[in-house]
N, CA, C and O of each residue as an XYZ file, in Angstrom:
456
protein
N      98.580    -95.670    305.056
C      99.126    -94.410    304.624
C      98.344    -93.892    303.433
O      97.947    -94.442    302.406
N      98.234    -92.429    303.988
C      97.255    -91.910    302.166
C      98.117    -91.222    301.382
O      99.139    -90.735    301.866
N      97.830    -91.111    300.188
C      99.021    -90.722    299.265
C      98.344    -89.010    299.055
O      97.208    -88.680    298.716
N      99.345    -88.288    299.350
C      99.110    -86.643    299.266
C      99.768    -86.478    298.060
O     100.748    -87.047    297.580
N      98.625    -85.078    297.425
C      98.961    -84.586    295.768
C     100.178    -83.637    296.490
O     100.241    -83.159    297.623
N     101.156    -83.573    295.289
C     101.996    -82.319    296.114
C     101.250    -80.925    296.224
O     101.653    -80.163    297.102
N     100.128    -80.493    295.359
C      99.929    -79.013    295.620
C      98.508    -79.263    296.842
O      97.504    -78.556    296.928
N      98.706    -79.964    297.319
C      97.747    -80.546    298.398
C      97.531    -79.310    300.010
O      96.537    -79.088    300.702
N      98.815    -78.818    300.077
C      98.658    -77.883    301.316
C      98.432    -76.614    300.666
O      98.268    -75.778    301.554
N      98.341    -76.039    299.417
C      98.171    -75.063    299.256
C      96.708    -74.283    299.304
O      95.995    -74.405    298.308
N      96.314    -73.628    300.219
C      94.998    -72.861    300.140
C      94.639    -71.906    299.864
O      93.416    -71.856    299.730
N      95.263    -70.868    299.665
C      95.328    -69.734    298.632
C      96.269    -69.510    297.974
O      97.274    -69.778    298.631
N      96.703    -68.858    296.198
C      97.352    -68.250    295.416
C      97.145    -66.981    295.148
O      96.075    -66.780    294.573
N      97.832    -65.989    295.373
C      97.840    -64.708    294.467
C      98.728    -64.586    293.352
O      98.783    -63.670    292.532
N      99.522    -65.792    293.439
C     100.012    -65.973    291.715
C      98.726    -66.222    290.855
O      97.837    -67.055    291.030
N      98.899    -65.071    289.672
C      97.702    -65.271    288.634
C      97.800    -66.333    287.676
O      96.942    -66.821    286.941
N      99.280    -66.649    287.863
C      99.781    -67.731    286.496
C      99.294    -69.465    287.437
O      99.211    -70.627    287.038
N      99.134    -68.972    288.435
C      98.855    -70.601    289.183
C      97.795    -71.331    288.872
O      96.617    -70.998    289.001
N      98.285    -72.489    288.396
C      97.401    -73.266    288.342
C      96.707    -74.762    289.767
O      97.384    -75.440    290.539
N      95.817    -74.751    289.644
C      95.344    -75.770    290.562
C      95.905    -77.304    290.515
O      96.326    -77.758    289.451
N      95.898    -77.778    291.244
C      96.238    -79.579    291.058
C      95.092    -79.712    290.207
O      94.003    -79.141    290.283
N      95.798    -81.129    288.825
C      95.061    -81.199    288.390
C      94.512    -83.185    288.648
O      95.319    -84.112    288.717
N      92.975    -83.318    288.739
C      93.107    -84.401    289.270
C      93.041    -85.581    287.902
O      92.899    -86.803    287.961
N      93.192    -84.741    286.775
C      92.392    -85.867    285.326
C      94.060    -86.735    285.034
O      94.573    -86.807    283.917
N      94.642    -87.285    286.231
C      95.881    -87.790    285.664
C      96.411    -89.186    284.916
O      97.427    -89.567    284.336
N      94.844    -89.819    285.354
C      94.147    -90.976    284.634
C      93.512    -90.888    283.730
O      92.282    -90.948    283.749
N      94.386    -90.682    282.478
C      94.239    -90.719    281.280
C      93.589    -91.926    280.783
O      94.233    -92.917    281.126
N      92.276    -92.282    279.923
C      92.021    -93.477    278.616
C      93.054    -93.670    277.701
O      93.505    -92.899    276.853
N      93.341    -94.724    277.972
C      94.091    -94.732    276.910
C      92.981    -95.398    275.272
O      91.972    -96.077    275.082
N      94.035    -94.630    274.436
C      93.129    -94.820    273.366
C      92.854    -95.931    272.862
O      93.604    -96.795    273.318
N      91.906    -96.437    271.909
C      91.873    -98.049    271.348
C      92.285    -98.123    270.465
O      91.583    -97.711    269.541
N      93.762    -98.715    270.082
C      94.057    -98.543    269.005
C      93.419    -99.517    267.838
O      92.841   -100.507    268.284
N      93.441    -99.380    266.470
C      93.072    -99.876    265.478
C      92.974   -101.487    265.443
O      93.848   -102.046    266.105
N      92.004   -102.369    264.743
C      92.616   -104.346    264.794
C      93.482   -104.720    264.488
O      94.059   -105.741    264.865
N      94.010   -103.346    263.092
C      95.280   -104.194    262.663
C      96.450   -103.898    263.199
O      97.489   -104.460    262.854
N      96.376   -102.891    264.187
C      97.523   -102.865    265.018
C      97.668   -103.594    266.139
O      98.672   -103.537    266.850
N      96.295   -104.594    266.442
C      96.339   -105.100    268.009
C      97.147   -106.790    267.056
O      97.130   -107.310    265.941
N      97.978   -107.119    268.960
C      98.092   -108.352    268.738
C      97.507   -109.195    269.633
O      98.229   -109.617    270.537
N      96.236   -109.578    269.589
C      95.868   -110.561    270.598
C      95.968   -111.501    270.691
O      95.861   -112.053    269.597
N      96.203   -112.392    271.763
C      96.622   -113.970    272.482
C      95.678   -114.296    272.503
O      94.797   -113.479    272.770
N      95.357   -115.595    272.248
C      94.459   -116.247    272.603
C      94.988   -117.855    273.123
O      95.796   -118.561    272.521
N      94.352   -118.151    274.274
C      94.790   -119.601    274.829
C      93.821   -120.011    275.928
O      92.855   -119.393    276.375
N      94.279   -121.126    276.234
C      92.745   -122.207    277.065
C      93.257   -122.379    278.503
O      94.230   -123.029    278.885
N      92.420   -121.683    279.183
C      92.486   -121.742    280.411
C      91.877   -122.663    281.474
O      90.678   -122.939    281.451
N      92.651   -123.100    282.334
C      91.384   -124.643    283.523
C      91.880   -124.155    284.550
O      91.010   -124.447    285.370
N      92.849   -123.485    285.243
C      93.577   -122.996    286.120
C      92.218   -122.608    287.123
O      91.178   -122.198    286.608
N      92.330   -122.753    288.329
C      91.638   -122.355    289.326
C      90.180   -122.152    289.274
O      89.558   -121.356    289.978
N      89.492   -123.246    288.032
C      87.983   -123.151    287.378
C      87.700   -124.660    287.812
O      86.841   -125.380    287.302
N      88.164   -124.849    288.361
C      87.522   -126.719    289.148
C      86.726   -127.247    287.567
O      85.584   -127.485    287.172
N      88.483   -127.243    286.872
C      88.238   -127.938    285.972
C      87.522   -127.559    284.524
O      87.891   -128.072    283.468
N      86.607   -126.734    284.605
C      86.221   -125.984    283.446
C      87.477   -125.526    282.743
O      88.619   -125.357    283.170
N      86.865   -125.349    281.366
C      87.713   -124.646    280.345
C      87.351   -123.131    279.939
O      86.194   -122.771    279.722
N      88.379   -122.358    279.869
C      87.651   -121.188    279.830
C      88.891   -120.686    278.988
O      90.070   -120.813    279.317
N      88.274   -119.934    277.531
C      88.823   -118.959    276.305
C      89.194   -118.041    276.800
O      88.291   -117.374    277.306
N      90.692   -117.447    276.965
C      91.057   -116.264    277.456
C      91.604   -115.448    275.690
O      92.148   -115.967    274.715
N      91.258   -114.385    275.880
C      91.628   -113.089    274.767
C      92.426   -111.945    275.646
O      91.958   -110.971    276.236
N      93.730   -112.374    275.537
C      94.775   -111.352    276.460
C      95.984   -110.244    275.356
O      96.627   -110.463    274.330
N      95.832   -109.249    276.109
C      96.791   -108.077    275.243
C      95.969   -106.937    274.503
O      96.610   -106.040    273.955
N      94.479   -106.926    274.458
C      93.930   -105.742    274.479
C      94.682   -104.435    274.427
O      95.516   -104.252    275.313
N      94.545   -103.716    273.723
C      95.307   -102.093    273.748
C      93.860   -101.202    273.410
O      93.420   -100.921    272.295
N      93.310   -100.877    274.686
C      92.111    -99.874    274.362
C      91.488    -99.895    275.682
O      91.840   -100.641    276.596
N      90.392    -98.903    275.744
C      89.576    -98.443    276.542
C      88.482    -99.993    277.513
O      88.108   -101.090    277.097
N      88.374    -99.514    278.445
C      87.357   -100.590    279.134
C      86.372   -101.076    278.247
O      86.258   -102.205    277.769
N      85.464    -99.761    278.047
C      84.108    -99.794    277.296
C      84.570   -100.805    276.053
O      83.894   -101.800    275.790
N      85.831   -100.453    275.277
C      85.658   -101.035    274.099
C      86.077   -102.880    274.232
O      85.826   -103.785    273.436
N      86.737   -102.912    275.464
C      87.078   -104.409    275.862
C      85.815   -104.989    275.839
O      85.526   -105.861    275.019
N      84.917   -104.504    276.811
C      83.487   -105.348    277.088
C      82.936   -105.163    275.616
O      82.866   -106.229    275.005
N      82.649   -104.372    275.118
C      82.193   -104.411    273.534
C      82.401   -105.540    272.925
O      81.481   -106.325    272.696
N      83.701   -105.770    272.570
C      84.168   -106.327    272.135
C      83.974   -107.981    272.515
O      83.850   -108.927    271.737
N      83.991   -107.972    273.866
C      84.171   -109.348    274.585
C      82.313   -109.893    274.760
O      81.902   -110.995    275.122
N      81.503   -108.661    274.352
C      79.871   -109.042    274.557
C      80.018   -110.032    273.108
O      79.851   -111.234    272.905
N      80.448   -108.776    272.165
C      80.240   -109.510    270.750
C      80.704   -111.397    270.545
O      80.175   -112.406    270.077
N      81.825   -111.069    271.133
C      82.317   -112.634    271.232
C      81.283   -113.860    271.741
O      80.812   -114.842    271.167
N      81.156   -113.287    273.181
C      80.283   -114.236    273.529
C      78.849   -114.314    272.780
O      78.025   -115.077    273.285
N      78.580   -113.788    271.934
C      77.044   -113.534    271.521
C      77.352   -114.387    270.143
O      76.435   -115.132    269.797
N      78.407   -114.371    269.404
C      79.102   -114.985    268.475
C      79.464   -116.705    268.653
O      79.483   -117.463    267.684
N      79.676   -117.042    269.740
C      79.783   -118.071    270.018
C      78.682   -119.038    270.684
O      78.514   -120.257    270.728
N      78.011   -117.900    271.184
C      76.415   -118.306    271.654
C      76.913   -118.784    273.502
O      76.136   -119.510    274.122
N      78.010   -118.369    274.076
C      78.330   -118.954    275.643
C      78.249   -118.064    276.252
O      77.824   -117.100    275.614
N      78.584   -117.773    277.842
C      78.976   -116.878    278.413
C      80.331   -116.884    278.846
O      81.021   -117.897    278.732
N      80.864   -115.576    279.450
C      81.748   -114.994    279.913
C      81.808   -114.007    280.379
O      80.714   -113.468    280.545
N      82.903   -113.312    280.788
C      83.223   -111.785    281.165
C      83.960   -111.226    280.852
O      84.425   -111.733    279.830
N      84.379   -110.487    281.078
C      85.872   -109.351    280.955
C      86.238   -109.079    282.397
O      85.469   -108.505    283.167
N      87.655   -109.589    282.793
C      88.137   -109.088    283.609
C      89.703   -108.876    283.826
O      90.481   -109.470    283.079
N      90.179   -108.042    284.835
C      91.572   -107.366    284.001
C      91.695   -107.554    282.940
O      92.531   -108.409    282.649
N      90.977   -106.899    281.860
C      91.625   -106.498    280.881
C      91.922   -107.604    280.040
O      92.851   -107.564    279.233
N      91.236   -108.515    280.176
C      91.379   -110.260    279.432
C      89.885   -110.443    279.233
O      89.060   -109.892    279.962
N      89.634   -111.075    278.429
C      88.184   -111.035    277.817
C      88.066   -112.896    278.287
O      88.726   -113.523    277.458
N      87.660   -113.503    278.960
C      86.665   -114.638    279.127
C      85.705   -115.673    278.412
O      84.776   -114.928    278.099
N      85.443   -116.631    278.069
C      84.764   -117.405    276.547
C      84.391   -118.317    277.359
O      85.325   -118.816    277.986
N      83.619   -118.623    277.529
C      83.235   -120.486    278.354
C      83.398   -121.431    277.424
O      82.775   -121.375    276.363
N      84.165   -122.310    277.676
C      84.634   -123.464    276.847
C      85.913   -123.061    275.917
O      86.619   -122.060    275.807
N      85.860   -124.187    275.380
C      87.551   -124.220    274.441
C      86.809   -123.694    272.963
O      86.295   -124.612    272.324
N      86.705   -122.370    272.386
C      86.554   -121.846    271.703
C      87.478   -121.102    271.326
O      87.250   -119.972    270.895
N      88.858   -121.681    271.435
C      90.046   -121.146    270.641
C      90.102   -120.625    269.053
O      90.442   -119.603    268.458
N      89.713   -121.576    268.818
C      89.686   -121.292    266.735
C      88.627   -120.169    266.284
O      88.729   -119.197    265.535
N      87.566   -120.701    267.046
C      86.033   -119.848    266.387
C      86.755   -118.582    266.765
O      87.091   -117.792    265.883
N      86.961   -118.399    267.788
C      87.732   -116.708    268.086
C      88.489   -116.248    267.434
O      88.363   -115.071    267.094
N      89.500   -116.978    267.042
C      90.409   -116.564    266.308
C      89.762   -115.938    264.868
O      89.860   -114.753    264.547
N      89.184   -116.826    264.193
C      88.474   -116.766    263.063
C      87.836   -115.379    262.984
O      88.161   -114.466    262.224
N      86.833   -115.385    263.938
C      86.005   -113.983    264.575
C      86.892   -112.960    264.548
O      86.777   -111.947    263.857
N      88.066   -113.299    265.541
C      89.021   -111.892    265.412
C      89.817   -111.305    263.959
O      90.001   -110.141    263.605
N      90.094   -112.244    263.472
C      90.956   -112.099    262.099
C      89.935   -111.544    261.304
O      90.215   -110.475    260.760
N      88.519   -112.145    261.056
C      87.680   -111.193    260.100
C      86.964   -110.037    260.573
O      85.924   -109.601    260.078
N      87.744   -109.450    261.816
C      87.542   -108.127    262.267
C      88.566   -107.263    261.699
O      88.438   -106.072    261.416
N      89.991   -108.276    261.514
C      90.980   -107.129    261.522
C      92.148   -107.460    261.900
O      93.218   -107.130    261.390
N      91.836   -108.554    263.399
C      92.533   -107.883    264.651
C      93.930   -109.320    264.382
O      93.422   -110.428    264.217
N      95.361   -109.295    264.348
C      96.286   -109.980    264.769
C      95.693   -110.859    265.431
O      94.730   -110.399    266.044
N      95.938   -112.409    265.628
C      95.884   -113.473    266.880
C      96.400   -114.319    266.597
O      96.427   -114.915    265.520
N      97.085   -114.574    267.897
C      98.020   -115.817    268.296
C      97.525   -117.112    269.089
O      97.073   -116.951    270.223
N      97.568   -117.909    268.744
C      96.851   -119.049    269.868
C      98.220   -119.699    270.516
O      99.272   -120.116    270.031
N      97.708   -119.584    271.813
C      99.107   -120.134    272.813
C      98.326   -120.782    273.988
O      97.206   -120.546    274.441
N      99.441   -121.818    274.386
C      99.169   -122.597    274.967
C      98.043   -124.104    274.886
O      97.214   -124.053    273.977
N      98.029   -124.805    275.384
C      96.652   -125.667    275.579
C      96.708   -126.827    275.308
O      95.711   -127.538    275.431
């Protein structure tokens, strides 16, 4: 099933006040400030055949600024990772160093789990 806009059948207006469907309804949301974020941090092995992997969860901001953010980390810690949904990625148990990293950004963090 495809999902129809409601002003979807309309093909002409001679109302002058009419406006068109508008499609920008996917808003960015904004990034808010460090000292307003609260980020999680905890150690993940779940479905990694055993590897350990640094998750950074609860982000409040834009894509661009997640990966930013999540390059710096890994470049900081010297490992790799990724960003995905919206959870930032660390290879290995680099719980603390992150934390550390995040706090002298600004940013709230919690370490949970592990």
């Amino acid at each position: 099933m495809s999902k129809k806009k409601n002003n979807q059948r309309i093909v002409y207006s001679t109302n002058p006040d009419f406006l068109p469907y508008d499609d920008s309804t996917e808003n960015e949301v904004e990034t808010l400030l460090p000292g307003q974020q609260k980020l999680i941090i905890s150690l993940d092995k779940k479905q990694r055949k055993g590897k350990k992997v640094t998750l950074i969860a609860n982000f409040a901001g834009t894509e661009n600024d997640l990966k930013e953010l999540g390059k710096t980390l890994k470049s900081k810690c010297g490992v790799g990772g990724s960003v995905k949904d919206g959870e930032i990625l660390i290879q290995g148990d680099f719980r603390q160093k992150v934390k550390e990293l995040l706090e002298s950004d600004g940013y709230k963090c919690k370490l949970s789990g592990g």
